[in-house]
C-alpha positions, -999 to 999 in steps of 0.1 A, spaced: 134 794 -280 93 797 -278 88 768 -251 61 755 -268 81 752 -306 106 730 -282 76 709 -272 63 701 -306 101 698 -322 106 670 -298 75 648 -301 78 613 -305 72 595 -340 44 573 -343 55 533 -346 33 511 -369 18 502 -338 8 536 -328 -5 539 -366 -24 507 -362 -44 522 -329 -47 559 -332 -79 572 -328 -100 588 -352 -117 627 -343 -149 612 -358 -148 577 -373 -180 570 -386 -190 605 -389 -164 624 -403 -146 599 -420 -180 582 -433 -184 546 -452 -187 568 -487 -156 585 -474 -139 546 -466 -152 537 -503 -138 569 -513 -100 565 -505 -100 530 -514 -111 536 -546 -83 564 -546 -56 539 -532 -66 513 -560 -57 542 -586 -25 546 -569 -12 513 -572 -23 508 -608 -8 539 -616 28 541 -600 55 533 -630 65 499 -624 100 505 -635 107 534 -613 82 535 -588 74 573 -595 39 589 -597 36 620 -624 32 620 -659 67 633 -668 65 667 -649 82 670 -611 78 631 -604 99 639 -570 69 664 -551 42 637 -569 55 606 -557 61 622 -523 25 634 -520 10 600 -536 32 584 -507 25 603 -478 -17 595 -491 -6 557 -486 7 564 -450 -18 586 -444 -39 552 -439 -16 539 -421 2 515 -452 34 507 -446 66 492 -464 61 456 -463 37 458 -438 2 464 -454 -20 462 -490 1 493 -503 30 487 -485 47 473 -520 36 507 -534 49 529 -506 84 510 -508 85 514 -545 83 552 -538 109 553 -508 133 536 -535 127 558 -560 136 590 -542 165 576 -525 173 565 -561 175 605 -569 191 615 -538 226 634 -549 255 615 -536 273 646 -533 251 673 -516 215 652 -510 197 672 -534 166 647 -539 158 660 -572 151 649 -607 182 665 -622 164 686 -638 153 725 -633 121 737 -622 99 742 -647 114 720 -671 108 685 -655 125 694 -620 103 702 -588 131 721 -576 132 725 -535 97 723 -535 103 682 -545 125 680 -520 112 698 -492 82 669 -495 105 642 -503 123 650 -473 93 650 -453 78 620 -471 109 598 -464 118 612 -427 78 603 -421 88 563 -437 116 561 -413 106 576 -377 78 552 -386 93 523 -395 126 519 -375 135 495 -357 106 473 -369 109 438 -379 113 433 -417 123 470 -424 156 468 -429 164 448 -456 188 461 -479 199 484 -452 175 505 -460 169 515 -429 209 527 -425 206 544 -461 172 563 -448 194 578 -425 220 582 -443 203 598 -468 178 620 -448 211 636 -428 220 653 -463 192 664 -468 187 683 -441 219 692 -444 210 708 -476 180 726 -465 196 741 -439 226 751 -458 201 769 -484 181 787 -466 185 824 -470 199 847 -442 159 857 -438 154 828 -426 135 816 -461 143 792 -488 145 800 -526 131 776 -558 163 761 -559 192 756 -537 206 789 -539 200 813 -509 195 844 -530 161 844 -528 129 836 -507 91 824 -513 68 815 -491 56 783 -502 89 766 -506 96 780 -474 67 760 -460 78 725 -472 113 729 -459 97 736 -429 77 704 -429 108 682 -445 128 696 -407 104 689 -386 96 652 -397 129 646 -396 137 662 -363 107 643 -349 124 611 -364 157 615 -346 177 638 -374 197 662 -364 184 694 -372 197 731 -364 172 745 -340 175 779 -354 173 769 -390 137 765 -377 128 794 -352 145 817 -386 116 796 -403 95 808 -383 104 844 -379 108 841 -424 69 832 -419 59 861 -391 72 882 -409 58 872 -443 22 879 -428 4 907 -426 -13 922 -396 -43 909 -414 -33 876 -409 -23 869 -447 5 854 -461 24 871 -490 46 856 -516 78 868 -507 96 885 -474 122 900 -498 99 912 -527 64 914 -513 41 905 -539 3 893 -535 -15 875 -507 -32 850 -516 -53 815 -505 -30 791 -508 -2 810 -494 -20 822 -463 -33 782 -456 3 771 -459 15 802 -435 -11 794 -411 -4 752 -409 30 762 -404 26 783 -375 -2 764 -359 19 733 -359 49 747 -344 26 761 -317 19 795 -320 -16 791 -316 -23 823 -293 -11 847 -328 -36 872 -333 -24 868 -371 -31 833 -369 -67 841 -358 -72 869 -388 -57 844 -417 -80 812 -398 -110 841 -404 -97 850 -440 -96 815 -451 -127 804 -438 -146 830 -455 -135 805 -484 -150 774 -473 -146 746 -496 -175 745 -524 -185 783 -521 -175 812 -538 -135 809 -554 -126 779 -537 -137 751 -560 -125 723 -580 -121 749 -612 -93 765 -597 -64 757 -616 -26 755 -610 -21 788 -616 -55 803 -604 -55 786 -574 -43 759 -561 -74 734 -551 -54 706 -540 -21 724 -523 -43 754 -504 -70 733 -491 -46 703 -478 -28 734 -458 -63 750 -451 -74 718 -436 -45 714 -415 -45 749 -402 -85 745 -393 -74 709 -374 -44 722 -359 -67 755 -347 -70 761 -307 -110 761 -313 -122 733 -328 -155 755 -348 -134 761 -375 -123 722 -383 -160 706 -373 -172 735 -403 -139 729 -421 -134 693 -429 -173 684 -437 -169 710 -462 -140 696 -477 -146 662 -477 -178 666 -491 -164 687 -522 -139 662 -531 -160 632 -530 -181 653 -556 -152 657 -574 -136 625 -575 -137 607 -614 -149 574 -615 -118 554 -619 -108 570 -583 -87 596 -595 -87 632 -587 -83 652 -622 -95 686 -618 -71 717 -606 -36 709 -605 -37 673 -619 -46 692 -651 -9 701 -652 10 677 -629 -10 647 -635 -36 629 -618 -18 616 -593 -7 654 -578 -47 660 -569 -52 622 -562 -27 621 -536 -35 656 -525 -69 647 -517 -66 614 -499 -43 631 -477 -71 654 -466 -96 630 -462 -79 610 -442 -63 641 -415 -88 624 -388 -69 590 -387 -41 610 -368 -20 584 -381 10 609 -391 34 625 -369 30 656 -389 -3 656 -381 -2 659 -343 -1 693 -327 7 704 -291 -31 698 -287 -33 658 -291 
């Protein structure tokens, strides 16, 4: 196994603690008071917006992948179950998905197909990641555990890896749904995430579910250092796909790829608020929300730190433009998966420099 992928599969989660303190890149300049104002404004749309029957996020369309991203935007800040101002919120969402969590396999899914309600393996690649996040977070801490829901996290999180790595094709990708007849890219990408969270929280994971991972990925990208849809089918490059592609490989440490360096190049001749990479992109243009959140995480998880002191200015600045003035994020994808998608999307971005997430921290920090 690459010596350095070892290094970054076993680094420690953060405690609430560690959340608390973490430093900041740049407080005060990168994350700016309008940029404070900014996310609270977005947190307070959050919590009026969550269902308070069911603690989801969405309006009716894959609920599982928007209440995962809403709740990784409230950890993001550091808010905790029972532990902060959104804690309540983030709990809610915890419940929720452990609510749809498949007794039988630990398919964390709306029971329902893609495309027609269901986020498929997408949902539960960030619901796995989401919730694995929640517990190498929270465990052990005073207060956490009522319910034993600290025993069902566990529980619960063990499936689905199990799951993931049971799915994934024998290319080392992962298909739309649990069936390992196919491969895409960015599914790929979020089981990768969903493993390593959990890994890094103490679940057992199969190493080589994860170096196949990142062969699937190598292989996915060309020499050019962009990422195409599909290993098994090809298909078009594109934005989004190559930001995912390189997030993924920076974070698991392959940071001396000369395709890394070519797709870094290729997507920072799309900086955020120029040329096709604006807030008009739609779902199915291109991906606003979903390729800049992995564009920004590629530029802070670079070796050389030009691209993300370029990057995240960029970006930051875009989205405050952007943001509606009841807090939300509408634009792009929320046109089709609801507010809530872009809103959590964005928050998440703004708020990379906290460091406050273990899926934030590279071999660098």
């Amino acid at each position: 196994m690459n010596r350095m992928l070892f290094a970054l599969l076993l680094l420690p989660s953060a405690s609430p603690a560690m959340a608390q303190e973490a430093p900041s890149r740049g407080d005060g300049v990168e994350i700016t008071p309008r940029t404070r104002e900014s996310i609270e404004r977005g947190f307070e749309w959050l919590r009026r917006n969550q269902s308070p029957a069911s603690g989801a996020y969405g309006s009716g369309s894959a609920p599982v992948a928007t209440t995962a991203i809403a709740g990784m935007a409230f950890l993001a800040g550091g808010h905790l179950p029972r532990r902060s101002k959104y804690g309540e919120n983030v709990l809610k969402a915890v419940k929720f998905l452990l609510r749809l969590s498949s007794k039988k396999d630990g398919y964390i899914n709306e029971g329902q197909a893609r495309g027609i309600g269901g986020s498929g393996m997408h949902g539960h690649g960030y619901a796995t990641l989401f919730l694995a996040e929640v517990y190498g977070m929270c465990m052990g801490v005073e207060g956490f555990n009522q319910d034993n829901l600290e025993e069902e996290l566990k529980e619960k999180l063990t499936k689905a890896v199990q799951l993931i790595c049971k799915a994934q094709c024998a290319n080392g990708g992962w298909n739309y749904e649990p069936n390992p007849s196919y491969d895409e890219g960015s599914v790929t990408i979020t089981q990768v995430q969903g493993l390593r969270a959990a890994r890094n929280a103490g679940i057992k994971v199969e190493i080589r579910a994860i170096e196949k991972a990142v062969e699937y990925i190598n292989k996915s990208t060309d020499n050019n250092g962009q990422t195409r849809y599909s290993l098994t089918s090809g298909g078009h490059t594109s934005f989004a796909l190559t930001a995912a592609g390189m997030s993924c490989l920076n974070f698991l440490g392959q940071y001396e790829s000369e395709k890394i360096k070519k797709g870094l190049d290729f997507l920072f001749r799309s900086l955020p608020g120029q040329g096709g990479n604006n807030s008009n992109m739609g779902a199915w243009g291109g991906w606003y929300f979903y390729g800049n959140y992995y564009a920004t995480l590629a530029m802070y998880q670079a070796k050389e730190d030009k691209y993300w002191k370029a990057w995240y200015p960029a970006i930051r600045d875009d989205l405050l433009k952007n943001q509606s003035s009841d807090g939300s994020w509408k634009n792009a994808e929320s046109a089709s998966y609801g507010p809530a998608f872009g809103t959590g999307f964005a928050l998440q971005i703004l708020q990379i420099p906290n460091r406050y997430l273990p899926i934030y921290q590279s071999g660098k920090d």
